[in-house]
Each structure stands twice: as C-alpha cells, then as structure tokens.
C-alpha positions in Angstrom: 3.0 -9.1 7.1 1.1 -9.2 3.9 -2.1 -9.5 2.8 -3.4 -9.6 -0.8 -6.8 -9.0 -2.2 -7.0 -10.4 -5.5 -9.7 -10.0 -8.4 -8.6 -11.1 -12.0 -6.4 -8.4 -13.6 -6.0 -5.9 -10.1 -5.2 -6.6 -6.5 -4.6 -4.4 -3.7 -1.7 -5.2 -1.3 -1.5 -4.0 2.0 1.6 -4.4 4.3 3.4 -3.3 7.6 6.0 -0.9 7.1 9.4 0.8 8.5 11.3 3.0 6.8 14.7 5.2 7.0 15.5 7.6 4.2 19.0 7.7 3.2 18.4 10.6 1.7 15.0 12.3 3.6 13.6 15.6 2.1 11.9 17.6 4.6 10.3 16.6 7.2 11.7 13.4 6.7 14.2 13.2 9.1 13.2 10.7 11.3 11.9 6.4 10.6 8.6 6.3 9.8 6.5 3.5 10.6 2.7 2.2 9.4 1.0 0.6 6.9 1.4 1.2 3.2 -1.4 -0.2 0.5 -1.1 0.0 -3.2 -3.2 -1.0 -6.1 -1.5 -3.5 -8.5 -2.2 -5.0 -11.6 -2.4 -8.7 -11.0 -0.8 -11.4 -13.8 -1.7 -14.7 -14.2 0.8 -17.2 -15.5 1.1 -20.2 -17.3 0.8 -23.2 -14.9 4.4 -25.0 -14.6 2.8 -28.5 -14.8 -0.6 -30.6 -14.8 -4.0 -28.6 -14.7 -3.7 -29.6 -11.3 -0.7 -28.0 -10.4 -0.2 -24.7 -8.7 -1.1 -21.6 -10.4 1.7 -19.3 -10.3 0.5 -15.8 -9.6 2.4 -12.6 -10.3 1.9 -9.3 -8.1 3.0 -6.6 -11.0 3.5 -3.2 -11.5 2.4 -0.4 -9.1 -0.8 1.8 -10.1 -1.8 3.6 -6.9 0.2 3.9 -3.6 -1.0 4.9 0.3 1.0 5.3 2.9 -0.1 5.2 6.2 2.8 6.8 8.0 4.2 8.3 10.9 7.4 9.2 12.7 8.7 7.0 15.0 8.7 9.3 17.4 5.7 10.5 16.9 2.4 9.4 19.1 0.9 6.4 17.7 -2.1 7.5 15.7 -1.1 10.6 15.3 -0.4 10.2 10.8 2.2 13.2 10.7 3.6 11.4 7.5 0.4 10.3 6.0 0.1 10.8 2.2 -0.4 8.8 -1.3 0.9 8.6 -4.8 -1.6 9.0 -6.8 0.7 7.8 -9.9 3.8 5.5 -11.4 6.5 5.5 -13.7 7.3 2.1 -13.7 8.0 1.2 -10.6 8.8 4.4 -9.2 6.2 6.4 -7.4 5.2 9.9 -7.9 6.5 12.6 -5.4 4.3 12.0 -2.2 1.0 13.9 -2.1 -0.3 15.2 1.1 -3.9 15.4 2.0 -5.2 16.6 5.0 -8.4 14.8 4.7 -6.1 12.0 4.5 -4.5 12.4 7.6 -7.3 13.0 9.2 -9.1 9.7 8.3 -6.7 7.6 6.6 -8.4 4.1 6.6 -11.9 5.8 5.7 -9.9 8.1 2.7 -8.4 5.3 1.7 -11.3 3.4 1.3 -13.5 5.4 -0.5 -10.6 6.0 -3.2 -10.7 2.3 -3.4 -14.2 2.6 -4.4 -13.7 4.1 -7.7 -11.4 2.2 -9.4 -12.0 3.5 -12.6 -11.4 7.4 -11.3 -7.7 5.9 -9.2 -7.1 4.2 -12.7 -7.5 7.8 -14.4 -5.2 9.4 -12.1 -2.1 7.3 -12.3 -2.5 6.9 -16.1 -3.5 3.7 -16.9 -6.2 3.0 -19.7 -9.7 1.5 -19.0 -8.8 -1.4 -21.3 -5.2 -2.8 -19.6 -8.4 -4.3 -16.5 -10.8 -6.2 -16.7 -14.5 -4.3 -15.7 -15.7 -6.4 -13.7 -12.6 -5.6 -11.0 -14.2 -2.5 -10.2 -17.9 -4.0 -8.7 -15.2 -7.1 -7.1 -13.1 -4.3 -5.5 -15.8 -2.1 -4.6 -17.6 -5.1 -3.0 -14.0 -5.9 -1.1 -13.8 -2.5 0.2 -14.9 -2.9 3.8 -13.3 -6.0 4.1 -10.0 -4.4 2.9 -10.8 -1.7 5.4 -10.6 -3.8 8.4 -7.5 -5.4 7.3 -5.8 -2.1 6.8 -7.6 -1.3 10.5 -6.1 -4.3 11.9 -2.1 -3.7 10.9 -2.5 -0.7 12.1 -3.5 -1.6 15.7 -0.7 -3.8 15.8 1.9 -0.9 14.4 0.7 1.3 17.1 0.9 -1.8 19.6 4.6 -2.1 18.4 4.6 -5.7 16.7 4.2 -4.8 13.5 6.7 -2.1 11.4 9.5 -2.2 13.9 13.2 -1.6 13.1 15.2 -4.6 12.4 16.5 -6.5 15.2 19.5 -5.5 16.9 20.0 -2.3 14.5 21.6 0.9 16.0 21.7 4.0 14.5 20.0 3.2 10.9 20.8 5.5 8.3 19.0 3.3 5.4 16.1 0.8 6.3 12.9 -0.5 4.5 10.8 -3.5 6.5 8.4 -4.5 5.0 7.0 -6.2 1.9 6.1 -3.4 -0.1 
C-alpha cells in the first residue's frame, strides 16, 4: 500500500515493506518487514491535454529515508532493524543510521523529524531554495495526520496483511515488496 502526502514542491510517502538482502551486512541476515517513509521532492508537470485534464504528478528524487523495520522473525513491535537515512546521492541512500531513540519510539521520532523540514533538508544536502517555504508550516500541520497513517500500516504489518513475502515464494534470497 501507498499513501502520499503532498504539499507543492515536497511530499512524504509512506509504504508497507518486505525486504531480502542479496547481499545483507550484519545483522542483516534475515527478511525484514515494516514500514518505510521518505521525504520527496514533488514535480508537477505539464498537463497532457485541456485545462481540464488530469494533472500528471511526479513523485521524484529521495531527500530523507525511515525505515520502520524488523526481522521477520522477530516479535512484532519489537523494531530490531529500525534506522533512517538521513541523506541521498541520487537515488541511492546513505549507509543506514541507527538511533536508539529511534527504535524506541519510531512513529513519535519520526514525526518530530518531520516537523522541521528545514533542519531534514540541511541534513541530506539540499538547499533552502530547490522548496517552496511554505511546505514546511503544510508539512508541519500534516504531521499528526501522517503519524496515524504511519500508525495504521504498522498495525496491519504486525497483524500480518501488510509487508508479507510474495506469494508462494520459498527460500528468497533477493525480495523487495513494496512501493518504495
């Protein structure tokens, strides 16, 4: 599943997760499951037709990745894989950073980052002037909203319908469900 939260030149997308490494560093050597949000910058696009026609909408690059993760195998709830990335290069994110503050509250950690988009936006590199200003009183105002969304994929990873392994799939040795 995925959910979008829009505002005119960021959005933050949030989707279930489930994930094999091909190549897992440590402590990586199991799936891990959850909910991964990230902070994008949002392009609109020229319409293809009348005014009233559709606008296209393009989800772009990466600025700020969470991961709300666990092992499989792991109790649900229990966030042993929890951690962010707190910048891009391109597309690719930066080596996972752990924080136990993170892991202990993940929705809540996440959420307050989400309130400052300005300091997330210093962090991963990207200059005040490539969003618009007002996107950081819209996201702020977003925040709990955003919150409970990120509260309710969760429940439904830990009640197994959300971030499962593909059907039928033995053995996986390379995986990635999910949207984002």
């Amino acid at each position: 599943m995925l959910q979008v939260f829009g505002f005119e030149t960021v959005c933050v997308a949030i989707s279930d997760l489930y994930f094999v490494d091909p190549d897992p560093g440590p402590g990586q050597d199991s799936p891990e499951r959850g909910v991964r949000l990230e902070v994008r910058l949002l392009e609109r696009q020229p319409l293809h037709g009348s005014i009233y026609s559709a606008q296209p909408i393009g989800v772009g690059r990466p600025v700020w990745r969470a991961d709300l993760l666990e092992a499989v195998d792991s109790e649900p709830g229990s966030y042993d894989r929890t951690h962010h990335h707190p910048a891009f290069d391109g597309w690719e994110p930066s080596r996972r950073t752990f924080v136990p503050e993170l892991s202990a509250d993940p929705v809540g950690w996440v959420g307050e980052r989400l309130e400052d988009l300005p300091s997330l936006l210093a962090h991963a590199g990207i200059g005040h002037g490539s969003v618009d200003p007002a996107d950081g009183p819209k996201l702020r105002a977003a925040v709990p909203e955003i919150v409970e969304s990120t509260r309710r994929l969760l429940a439904r990873v830990h009640a197994g319908e959300l971030g499962v392994a593909p059907a039928g799939s033995v053995a996986l040795t390379n995986a990635r469900v999910g949207w984002l």
